[in-house]
C-alpha positions in Angstrom: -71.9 118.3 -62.0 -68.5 119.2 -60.2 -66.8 119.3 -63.5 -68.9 121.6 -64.9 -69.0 124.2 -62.2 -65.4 123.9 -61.9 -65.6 124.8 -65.8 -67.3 127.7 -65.3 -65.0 129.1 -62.8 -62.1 128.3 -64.3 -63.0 130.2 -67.1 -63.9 132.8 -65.2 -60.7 132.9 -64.1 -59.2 133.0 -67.6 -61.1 135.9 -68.4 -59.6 137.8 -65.3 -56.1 136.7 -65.7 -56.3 137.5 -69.5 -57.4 140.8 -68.9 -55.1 141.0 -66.3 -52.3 139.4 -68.4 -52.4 142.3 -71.0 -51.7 144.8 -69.0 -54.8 147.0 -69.6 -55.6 149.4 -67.1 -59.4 148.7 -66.0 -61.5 152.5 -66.4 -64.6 152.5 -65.7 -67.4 155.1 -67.1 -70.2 156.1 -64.7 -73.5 156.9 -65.9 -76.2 157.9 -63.1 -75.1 155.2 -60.5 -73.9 152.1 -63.0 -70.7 151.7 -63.7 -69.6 150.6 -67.3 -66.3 148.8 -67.7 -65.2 149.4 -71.5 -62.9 146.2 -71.3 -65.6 143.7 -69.8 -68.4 145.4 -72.0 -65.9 144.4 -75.3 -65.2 141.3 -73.9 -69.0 140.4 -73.9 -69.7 141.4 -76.9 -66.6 139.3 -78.4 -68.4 136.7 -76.6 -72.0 137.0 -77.8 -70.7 137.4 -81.3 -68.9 134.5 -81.1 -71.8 132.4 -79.1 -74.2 133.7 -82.6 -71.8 132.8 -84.7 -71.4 129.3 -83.2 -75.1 128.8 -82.7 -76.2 129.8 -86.6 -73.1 127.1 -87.4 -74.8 124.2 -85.4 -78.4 124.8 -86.6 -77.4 124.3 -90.1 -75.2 121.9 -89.4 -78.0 120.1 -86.9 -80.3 120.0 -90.2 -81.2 115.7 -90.4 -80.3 115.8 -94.2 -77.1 117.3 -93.4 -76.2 115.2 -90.4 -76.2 112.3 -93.0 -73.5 114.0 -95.4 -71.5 115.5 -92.1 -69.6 112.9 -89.9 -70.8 112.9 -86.5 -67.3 113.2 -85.2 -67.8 117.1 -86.9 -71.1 117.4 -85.0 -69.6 117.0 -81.9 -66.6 118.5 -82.3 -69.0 121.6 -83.4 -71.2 121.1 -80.6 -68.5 121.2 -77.8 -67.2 124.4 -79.2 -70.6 125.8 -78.8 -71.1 124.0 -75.0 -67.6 125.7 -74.2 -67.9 129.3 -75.8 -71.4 129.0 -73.4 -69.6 128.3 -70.4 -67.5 131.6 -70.9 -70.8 133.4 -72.0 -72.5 132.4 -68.6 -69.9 133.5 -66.5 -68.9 136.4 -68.4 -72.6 137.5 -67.3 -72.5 136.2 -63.9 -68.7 136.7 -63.0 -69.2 140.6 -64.3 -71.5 142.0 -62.6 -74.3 142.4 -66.0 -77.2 142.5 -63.6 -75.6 143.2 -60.2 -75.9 147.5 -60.6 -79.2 147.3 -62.3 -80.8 145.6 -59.8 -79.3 147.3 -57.2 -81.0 150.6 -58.0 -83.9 148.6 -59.4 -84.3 145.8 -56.9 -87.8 144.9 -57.7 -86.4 143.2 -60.7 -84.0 140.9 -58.4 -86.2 137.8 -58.2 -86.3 137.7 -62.2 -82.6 138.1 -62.1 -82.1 135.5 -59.7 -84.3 133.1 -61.9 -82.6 134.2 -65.4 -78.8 133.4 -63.6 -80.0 129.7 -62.7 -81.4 129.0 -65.7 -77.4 129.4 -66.7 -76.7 126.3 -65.0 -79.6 124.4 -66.5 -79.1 125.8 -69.9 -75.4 124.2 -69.3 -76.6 120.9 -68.1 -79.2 120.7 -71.6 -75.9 121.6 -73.8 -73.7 119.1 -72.0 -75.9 116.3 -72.8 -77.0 116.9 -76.5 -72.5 116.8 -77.0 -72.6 113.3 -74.8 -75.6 112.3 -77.1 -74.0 113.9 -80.3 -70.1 112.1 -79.2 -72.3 108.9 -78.2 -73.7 108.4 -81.4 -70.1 109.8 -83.4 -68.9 106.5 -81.8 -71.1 104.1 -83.4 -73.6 103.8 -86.5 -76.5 105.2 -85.6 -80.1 105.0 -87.2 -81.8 107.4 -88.8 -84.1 107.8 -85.6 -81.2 108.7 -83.0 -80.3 111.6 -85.5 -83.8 112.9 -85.7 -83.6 113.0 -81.9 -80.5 115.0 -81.6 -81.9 117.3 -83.8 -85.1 117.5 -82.1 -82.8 117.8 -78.9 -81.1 120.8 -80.1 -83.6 123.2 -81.6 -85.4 122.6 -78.3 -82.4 124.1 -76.8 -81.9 126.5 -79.0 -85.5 127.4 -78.9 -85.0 127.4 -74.8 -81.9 129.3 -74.9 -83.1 132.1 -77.1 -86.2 132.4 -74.6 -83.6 133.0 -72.4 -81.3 135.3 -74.0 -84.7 137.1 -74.9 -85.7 137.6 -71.2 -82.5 138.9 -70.0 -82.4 141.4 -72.4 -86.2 142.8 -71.5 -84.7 142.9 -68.3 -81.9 145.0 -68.1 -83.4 147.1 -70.6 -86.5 147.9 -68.2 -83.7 148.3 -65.1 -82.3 151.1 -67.6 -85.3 152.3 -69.3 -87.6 152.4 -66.1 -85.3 152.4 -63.4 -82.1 154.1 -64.2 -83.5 156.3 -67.0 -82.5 157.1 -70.2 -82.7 160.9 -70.9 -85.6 161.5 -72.5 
């Protein structure tokens, strides 16, 4: 648990000191009372893309019939990409402030807030153990069973995850839609 919080922050720190580290000047755009940085905003995005990108890999890769043509040793390898590129996802959304100005002009919303950033230290614990499962089994010959599990293990992940990803969207579009306004 120490490891994986000490994960997070270090890549947390990566993402400062890279910005940092490329000498970009940090501007910031206001609109009504939240403040937009273009570089962070980018940098999310990269990141989202990426964690897509990543996710629509493992599901096909997670597929039983494939897992019997794929070595394992692939699957986990794949699998701790995906765990990783999380962790920066996670605290590229807590480290940056995505809900902070939202809910401070819409703090009704702050107990769903508060719920949707811990479920990015559950959500982290749930990928952590399907790699140990998925590097467990790469290191022996497992039965057909164990790879149905996995498998069963990850789209219930996935399934969770994209519940997730679902509910923090709503939610900072009703702290701008509602809240903030939007022009109309």
């Amino acid at each position: 648990m120490r490891l994986r919080s000490i994960l997070l922050i270090e890549a947390a720190e990566f993402v400062c000191l890279r910005s940092r580290g490329k000498g970009e000047i940090a501007m910031s755009v206001t609109t009504n009372t939240v403040s937009i940085n273009p570089a962070f905003l980018q940098e999310i995005k990269d990141d989202s893309r990426e964690v897509r990108q990543l996710f629509a890999h493992a599901v096909a890769t997670m597929d039983v019939l494939r897992l019997e043509r794929v070595a394992l040793r692939t699957v986990a390898e794949l699998l701790a990409r995906l765990r990783d590129q999380l962790a920066m996802h996670f605290t590229l959304e807590e480290a940056f402030g995505y809900f902070d100005d939202p809910v401070d002009i819409a703090p009704h919303l702050l107990e769903r807030a508060e719920v949707l950033r811990s479920d990015h230290a559950l959500l982290f614990l749930d990928v952590c153990q399907i790699v140990d499962q998925a590097e467990g089994l790469a290191a022996c010959k497992p039965e057909l069973r164990q790879l149905e599990r996995l498998a069963a293990d990850f789209r219930s992940f996935c399934d969770r995850f994209q519940g997730h990803e679902t509910r923090e969207n709503a939610l900072i579009l009703e702290a701008f839609d509602d809240d903030i306004g939007v022009g109309d």
